[in-house]
C-alpha positions as CSV (number, residue, x, y, z in Angstrom):
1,X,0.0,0.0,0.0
2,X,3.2,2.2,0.9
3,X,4.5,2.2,-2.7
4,X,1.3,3.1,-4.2
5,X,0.7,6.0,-1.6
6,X,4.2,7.4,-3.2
7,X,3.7,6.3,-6.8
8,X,0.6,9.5,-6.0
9,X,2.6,11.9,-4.5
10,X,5.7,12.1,-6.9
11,X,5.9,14.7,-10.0
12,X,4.3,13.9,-13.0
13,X,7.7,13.8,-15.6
14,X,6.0,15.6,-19.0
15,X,8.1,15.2,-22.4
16,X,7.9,18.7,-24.6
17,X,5.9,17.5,-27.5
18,X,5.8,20.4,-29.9
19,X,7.7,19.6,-33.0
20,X,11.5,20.6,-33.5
21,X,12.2,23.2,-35.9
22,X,12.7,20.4,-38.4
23,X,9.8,19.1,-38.2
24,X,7.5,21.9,-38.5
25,X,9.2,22.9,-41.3
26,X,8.8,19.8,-43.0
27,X,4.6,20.2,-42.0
28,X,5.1,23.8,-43.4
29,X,6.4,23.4,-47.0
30,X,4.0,19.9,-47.2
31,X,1.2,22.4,-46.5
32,X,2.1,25.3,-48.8
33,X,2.7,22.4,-51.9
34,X,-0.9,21.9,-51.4
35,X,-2.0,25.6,-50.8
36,X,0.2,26.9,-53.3
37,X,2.1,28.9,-50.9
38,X,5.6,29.7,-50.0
39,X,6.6,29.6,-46.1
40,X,8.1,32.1,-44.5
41,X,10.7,30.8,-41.5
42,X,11.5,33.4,-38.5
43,X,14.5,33.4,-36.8
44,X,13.4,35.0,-33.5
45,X,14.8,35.4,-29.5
46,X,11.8,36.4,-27.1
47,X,14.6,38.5,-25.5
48,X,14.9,40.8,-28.8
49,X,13.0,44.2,-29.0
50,X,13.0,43.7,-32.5
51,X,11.5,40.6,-32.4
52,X,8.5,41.6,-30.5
53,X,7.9,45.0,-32.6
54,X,8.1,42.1,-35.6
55,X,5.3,40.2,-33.9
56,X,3.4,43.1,-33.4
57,X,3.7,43.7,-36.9
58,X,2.6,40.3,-38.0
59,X,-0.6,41.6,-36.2
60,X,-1.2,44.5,-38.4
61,X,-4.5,44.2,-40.9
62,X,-2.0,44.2,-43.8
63,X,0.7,42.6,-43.2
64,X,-1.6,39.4,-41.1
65,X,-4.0,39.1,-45.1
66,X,-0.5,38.5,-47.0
67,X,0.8,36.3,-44.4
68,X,-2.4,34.7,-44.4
69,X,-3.1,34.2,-47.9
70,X,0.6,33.5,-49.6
71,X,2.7,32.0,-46.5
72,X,2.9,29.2,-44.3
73,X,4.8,30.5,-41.2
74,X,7.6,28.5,-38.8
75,X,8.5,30.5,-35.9
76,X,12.1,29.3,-34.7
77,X,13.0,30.3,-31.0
78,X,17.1,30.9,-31.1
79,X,16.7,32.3,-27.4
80,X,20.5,34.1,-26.2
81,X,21.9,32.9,-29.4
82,X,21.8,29.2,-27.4
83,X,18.6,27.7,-28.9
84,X,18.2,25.3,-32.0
85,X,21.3,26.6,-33.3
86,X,21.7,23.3,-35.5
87,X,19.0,23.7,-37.2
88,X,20.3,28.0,-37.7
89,X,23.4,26.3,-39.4
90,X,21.9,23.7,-41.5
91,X,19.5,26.0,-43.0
92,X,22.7,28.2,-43.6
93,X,21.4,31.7,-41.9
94,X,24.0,34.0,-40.5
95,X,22.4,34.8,-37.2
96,X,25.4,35.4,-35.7
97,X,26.5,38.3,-38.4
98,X,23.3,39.4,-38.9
99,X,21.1,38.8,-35.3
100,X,17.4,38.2,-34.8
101,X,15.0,38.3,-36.4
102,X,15.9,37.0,-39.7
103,X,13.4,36.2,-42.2
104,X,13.5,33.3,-44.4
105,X,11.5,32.7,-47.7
106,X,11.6,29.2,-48.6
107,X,9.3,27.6,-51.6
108,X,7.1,24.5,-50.9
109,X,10.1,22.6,-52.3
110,X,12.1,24.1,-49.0
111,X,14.9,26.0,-51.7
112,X,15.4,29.1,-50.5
113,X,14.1,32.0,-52.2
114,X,15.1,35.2,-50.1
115,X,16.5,36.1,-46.8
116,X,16.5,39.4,-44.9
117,X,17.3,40.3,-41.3
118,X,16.4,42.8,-39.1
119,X,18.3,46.2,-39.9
120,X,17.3,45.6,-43.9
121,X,13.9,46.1,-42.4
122,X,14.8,49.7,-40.9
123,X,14.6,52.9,-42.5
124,X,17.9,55.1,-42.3
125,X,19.1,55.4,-39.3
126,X,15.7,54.7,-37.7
127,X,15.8,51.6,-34.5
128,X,12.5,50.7,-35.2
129,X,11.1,47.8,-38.2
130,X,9.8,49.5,-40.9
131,X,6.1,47.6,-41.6
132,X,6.2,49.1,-45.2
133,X,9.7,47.8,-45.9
134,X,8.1,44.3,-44.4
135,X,5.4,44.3,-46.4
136,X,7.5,45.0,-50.1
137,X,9.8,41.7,-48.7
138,X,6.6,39.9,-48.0
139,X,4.7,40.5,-51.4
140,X,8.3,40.8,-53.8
141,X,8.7,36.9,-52.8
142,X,4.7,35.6,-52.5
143,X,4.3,32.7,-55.2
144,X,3.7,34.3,-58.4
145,X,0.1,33.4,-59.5
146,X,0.1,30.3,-61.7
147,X,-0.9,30.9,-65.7
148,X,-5.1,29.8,-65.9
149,X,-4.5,28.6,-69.0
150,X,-1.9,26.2,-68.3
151,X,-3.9,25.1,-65.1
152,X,-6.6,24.7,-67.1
153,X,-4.6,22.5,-69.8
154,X,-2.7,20.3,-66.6
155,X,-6.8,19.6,-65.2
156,X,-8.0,18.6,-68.5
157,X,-4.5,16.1,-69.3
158,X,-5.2,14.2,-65.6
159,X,-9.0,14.3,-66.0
160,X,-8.2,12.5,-69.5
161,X,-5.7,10.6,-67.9
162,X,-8.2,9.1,-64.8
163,X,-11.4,9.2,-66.6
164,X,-13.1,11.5,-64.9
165,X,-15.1,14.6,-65.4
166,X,-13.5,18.1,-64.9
167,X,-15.1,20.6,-62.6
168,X,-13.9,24.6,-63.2
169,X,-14.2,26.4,-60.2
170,X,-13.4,30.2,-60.8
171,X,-12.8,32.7,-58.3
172,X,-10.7,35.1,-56.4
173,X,-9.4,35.3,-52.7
174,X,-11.5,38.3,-51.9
C-alpha cells in the first residue's frame, strides 16, 4: 500500500511534444505544396526588441492578409543565441552576423528563395522595423500566381488521364 501512496505523490515527468524546428518545417512546405504557398521561416529570441515590434507587426490588418493568404509561417525560438542553433546552421542563416529576427522565404520545395534580417527592415538610421519595408519583402517573394490557362490544360490532361469529369471552379481570394 506504501509504494502506491508514493507512486501518487511524486511529480508527473512531462516530455515537450511540440515539434523541433525540423519538423514543422517539414509540415510547413508539405502544406504550402498543397495551398500553393511559399513559407516564411522566423528566426526570432523572445529577448529581442525587435523581435516583439516584428510580432506586433505580423498583427497589423496588412501585413496578417499577405501572411495569411501566400505564407505558411515557422516561428524558430534561437533564445541568447543558445537555442536550436543546428538547425540555424543547416538551414545556412547568418544569425550570428546578422542577429534576430531574420526572415527566411523558402518555396514549398524548402529551396530558398530570399532572406532578410532585421536592420534591412529599418529605415535610415531609424531603431524601429519598418512595416512598409516588411510588407515589399513579403509581397516581392509571395508565389507568383500560376498561368489559368496552363492550369486549365494540366486539369484537363489528368482528367483524361483518370477518366473523370473536370469541374472549373473560378474565383478570387477576396
Amino acid at each position: 500500500m506504501l509504494p502506491a501512496l508514493l507512486a501518487l505523490s511524486l511529480p508527473v515527468l512531462q516530455q515537450d511534444t511540440s515539434p523541433t524546428p525540423a519538423q514543422a518545417l517539414e509540415t510547413a512546405t508539405a502544406r504550402a505544396e498543397k495551398e500553393n504557398k511559399r513559407v516564411l521561416v522566423r528566426f526570432e529570441s523572445s529577448k529581442c526588441a525587435d523581435c516583439l515590434v516584428l510580432g506586433k507587426l505580423t498583427r497589423n490588418r496588412k501585413v496578417a492578409r499577405i501572411l495569411r493568404e501566400e505564407y505558411i509561417q515557422v516561428e524558430v525560438e534561437v533564445g541568447s543565441m543558445d537555442r536550436n542553433l543546428h538547425f540555424v546552421k543547416a538551414m545556412g542563416v547568418p544569425l550570428s552576423k546578422t542577429g534576430t529576427p531574420h526572415l527566411l522565404v523558402l518555396d514549398a520545395d524548402g529551396e530558398r528563395v530570399a532572406s532578410v534580417s532585421g536592420p534591412d527592415l529599418k529605415v535610415g538610421k531609424s531603431l524601429v522595423l519598418d512595416r512598409s519595408r516588411f510588407l515589399a519583402f513579403l509581397r516581392e517573394n509571395k508565389v507568383p500566381p500560376p498561368v489559368a490557362l496552363d492550369v486549365l490544360e494540366e486539369a484537363r490532361a489528368r482528367a483524361a488521364r483518370e477518366g473523370k469529369n473536370l469541374f472549373v471552379h473560378i474565383g478570387a481570394p477576396w
